[in-house]
N, C-alpha and C positions, 0 to 999 in steps of 0.2 A: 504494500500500500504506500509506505511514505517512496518508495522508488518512486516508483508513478508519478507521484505526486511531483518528483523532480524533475524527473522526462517531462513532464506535462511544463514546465516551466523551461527547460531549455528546449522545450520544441514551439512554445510561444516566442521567447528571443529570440531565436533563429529566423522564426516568419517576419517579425518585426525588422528584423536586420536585413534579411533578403527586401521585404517589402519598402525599407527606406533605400536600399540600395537600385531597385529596378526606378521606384518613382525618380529620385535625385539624378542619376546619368541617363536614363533612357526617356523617361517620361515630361518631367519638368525644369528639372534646374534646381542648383541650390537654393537661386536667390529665392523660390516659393519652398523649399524643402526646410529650410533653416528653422523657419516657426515654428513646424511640426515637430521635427527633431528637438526643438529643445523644450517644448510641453510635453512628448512624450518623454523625455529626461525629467522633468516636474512630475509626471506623472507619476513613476516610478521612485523617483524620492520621496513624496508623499505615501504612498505605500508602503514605502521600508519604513518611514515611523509611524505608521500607524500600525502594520505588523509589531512596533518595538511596545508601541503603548496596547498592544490588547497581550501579546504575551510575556511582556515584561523580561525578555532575551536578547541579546545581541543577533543581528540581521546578518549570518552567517551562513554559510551551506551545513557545516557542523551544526548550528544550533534549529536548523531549519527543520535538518532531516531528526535532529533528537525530538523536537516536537511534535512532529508527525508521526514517528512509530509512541510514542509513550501516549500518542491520543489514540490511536488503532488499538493501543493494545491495552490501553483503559478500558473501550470500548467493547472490546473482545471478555474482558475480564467481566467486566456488569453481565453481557449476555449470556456468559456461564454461569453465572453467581459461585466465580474465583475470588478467591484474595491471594492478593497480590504479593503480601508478607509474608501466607505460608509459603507459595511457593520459591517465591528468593528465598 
């Protein structure tokens, strides 16, 4: 699950990047690309703190993928009515 979760993030960046790279030389121009690219830079830094302010973790790939398997496997735990104590 938290894999995924990463794929699914480096296969958004990649679109993005592909997709400012075709509009910028093929399509438009920097001089119209330039606005884009730096809102979606805004965009993305907003995101990383509000990722920091709802999980209260450093914006990391380490801390990203810690939090996504310990909520999977929170969630995996309730469904079986595990505790998490005995078993560590």
């Amino acid at each position: 699950q938290a894999n995924m979760v990463m794929m699914a993030g480096l296969l958004t960046l990649s679109a993005q990047f592909g997709a400012f790279v075709y509009t910028t030389y093929f399509m438009f121009g920097w001089d119209i690309m330039e606005a884009f690219t730096y809102f979606a830079g805004q965009t993305m830094l907003m995101g990383a703190y509000v990722y920091f302010l709802m999980v209260k973790r450093d914006h990391s790939l380490e801390s990203m993928w810690e939090v996504s398997r310990d909520r999977f496997r929170t969630r995996l735990f309730r469904k079986y009515s595990l505790n998490a104590d005995e078993i560590e």
